[in-house]
C-alpha positions as CSV (number, residue, x, y, z in Angstrom):
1,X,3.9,-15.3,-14.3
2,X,3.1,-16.0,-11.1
3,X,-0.1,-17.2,-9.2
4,X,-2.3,-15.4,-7.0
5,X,-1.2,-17.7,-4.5
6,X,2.2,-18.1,-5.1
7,X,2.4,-14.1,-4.8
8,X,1.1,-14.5,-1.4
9,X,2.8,-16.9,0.0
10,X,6.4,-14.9,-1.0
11,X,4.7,-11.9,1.1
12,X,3.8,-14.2,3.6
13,X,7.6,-15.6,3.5
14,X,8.8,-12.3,4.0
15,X,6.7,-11.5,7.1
16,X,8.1,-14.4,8.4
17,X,11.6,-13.6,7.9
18,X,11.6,-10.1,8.6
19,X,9.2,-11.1,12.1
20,X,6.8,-8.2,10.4
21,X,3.3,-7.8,12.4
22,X,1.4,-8.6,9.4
23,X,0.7,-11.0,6.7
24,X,3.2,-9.9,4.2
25,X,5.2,-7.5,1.9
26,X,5.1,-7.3,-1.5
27,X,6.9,-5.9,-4.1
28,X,5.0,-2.7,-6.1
29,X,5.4,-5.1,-9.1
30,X,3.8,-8.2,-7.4
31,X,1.0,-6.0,-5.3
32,X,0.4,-5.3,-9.1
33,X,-0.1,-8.6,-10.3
34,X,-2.3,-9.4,-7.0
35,X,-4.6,-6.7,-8.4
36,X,-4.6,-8.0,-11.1
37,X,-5.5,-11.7,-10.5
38,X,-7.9,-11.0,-7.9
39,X,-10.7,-7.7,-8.5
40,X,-11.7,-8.3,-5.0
41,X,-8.3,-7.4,-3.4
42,X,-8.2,-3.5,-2.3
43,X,-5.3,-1.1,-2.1
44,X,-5.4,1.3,0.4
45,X,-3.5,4.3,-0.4
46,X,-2.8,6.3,2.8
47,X,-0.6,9.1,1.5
48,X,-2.6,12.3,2.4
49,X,-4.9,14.0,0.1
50,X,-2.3,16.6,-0.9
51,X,0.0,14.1,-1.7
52,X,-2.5,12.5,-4.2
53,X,-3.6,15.6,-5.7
54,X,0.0,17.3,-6.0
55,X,2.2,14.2,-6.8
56,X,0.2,11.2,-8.2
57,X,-2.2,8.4,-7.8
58,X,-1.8,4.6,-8.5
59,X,-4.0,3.6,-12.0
60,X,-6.0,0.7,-10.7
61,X,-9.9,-0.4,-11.3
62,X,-11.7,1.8,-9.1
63,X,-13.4,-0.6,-6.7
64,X,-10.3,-1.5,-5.7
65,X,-8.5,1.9,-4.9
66,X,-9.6,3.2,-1.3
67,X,-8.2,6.2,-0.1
68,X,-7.7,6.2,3.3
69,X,-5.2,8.8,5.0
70,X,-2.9,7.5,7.8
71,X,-2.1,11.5,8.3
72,X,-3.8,14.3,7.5
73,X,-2.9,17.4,5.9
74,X,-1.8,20.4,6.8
75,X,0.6,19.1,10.3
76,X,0.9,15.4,9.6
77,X,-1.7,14.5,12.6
78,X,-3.0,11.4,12.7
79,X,-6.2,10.2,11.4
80,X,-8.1,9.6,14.3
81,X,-11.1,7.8,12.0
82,X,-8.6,5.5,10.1
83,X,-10.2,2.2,10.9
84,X,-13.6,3.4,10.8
85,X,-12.8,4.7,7.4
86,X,-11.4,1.2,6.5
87,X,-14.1,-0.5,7.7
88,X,-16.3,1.2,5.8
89,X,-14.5,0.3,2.4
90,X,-13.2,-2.9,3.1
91,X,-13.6,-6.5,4.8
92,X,-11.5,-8.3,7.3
93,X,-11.2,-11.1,5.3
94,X,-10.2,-9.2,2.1
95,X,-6.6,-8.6,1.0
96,X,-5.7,-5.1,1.5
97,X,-2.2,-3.9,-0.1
98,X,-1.5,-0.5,2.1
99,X,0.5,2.1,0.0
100,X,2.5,4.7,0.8
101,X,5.1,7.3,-0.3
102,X,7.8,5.0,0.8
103,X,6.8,2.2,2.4
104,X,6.9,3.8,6.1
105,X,3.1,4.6,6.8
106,X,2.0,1.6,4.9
107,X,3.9,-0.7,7.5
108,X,2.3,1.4,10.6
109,X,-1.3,1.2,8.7
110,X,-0.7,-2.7,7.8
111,X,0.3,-3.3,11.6
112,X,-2.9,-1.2,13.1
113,X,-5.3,-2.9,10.7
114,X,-3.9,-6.4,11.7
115,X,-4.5,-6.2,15.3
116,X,-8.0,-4.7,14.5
117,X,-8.8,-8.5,12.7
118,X,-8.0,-7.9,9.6
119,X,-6.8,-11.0,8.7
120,X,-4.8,-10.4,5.3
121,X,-2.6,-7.1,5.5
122,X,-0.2,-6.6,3.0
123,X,2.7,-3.9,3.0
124,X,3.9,-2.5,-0.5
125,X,7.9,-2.0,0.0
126,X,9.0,1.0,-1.3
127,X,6.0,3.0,-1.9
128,X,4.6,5.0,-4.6
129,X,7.8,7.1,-5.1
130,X,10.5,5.4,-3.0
131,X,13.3,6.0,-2.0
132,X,15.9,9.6,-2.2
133,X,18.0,9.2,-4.9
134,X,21.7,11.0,-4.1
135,X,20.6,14.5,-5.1
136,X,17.1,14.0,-2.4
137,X,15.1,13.4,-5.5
138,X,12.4,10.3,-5.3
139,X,11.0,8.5,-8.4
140,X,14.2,7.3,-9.6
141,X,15.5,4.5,-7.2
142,X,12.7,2.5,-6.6
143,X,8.8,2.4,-6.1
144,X,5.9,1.8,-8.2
145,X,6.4,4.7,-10.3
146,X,10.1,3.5,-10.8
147,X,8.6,0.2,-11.4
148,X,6.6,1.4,-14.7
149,X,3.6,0.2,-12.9
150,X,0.4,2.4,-13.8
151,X,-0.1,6.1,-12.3
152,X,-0.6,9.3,-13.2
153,X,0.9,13.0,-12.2
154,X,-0.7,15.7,-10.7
């Protein structure tokens, strides 16, 4: 098992590689663990409300789940009180894993949240469902559902 340290620094390694605007990527399995080892870190999860509510939400200790949507629902527009909504559930200097269906809006929503001074912004590749399997279907290729990790259906 790794540390909480040693599961930074292989998101930070991967920011570094990949040039990514953040502090790092993590796998669903190791933003898991980071969870885990530290109650203090937060994940965001910035799928929309209907999203939550009709597909499933990430089972994690509840001061450290933050529901924050990067779009809103109905017409995918954005949220025009995303940061003020972060700031208002978590620190700049705190770890905060963003989630997403896929690992698309987290990036955008780990990018934004960097260049507002937040100093520790972690991406979760692949999202809560991941990606299309070859018949469109998601939940079967990758992502933290994929992974086992805990959640529950709508």
């Amino acid at each position: 098992m790794s540390t909480y340290q040693e599961l930074l620094s292989l998101g930070r390694d991967r920011a570094a590689a990949g040039q990514l605007p953040y502090a790092g990527a993590l796998t669903p399995e190791e933003a898991n663990s980071v969870l885990r080892l530290n109650p203090d870190a937060r994940l965001v999860d910035v799928r929309t409300n209907a999203e939550r509510d009709w597909v499933g939400k990430v089972i994690i200790p509840e001061q450290q789940h933050l529901s924050v949507q990067w779009s809103l629902y109905p017409g995918a527009s954005p949220n025009p009180d995303f940061l003020e909504q972060l700031g208002t559930n978590a620190d700049k200097n705190t770890p905060i894993l963003f989630l997403c269906r896929s690992g698309v809006r987290s990036r955008h929503a780990a990018k934004l949240a960097t260049e507002a001074g937040y100093a520790h912004c972690f991406d979760i590749l692949e999202g809560f469902e991941g990606d299309r399997d070859t018949d469109g279907h998601r939940k079967t290729v990758n992502g933290w559902c994929k992974a086992g990790l805990p959640w529950i259906g709508a």
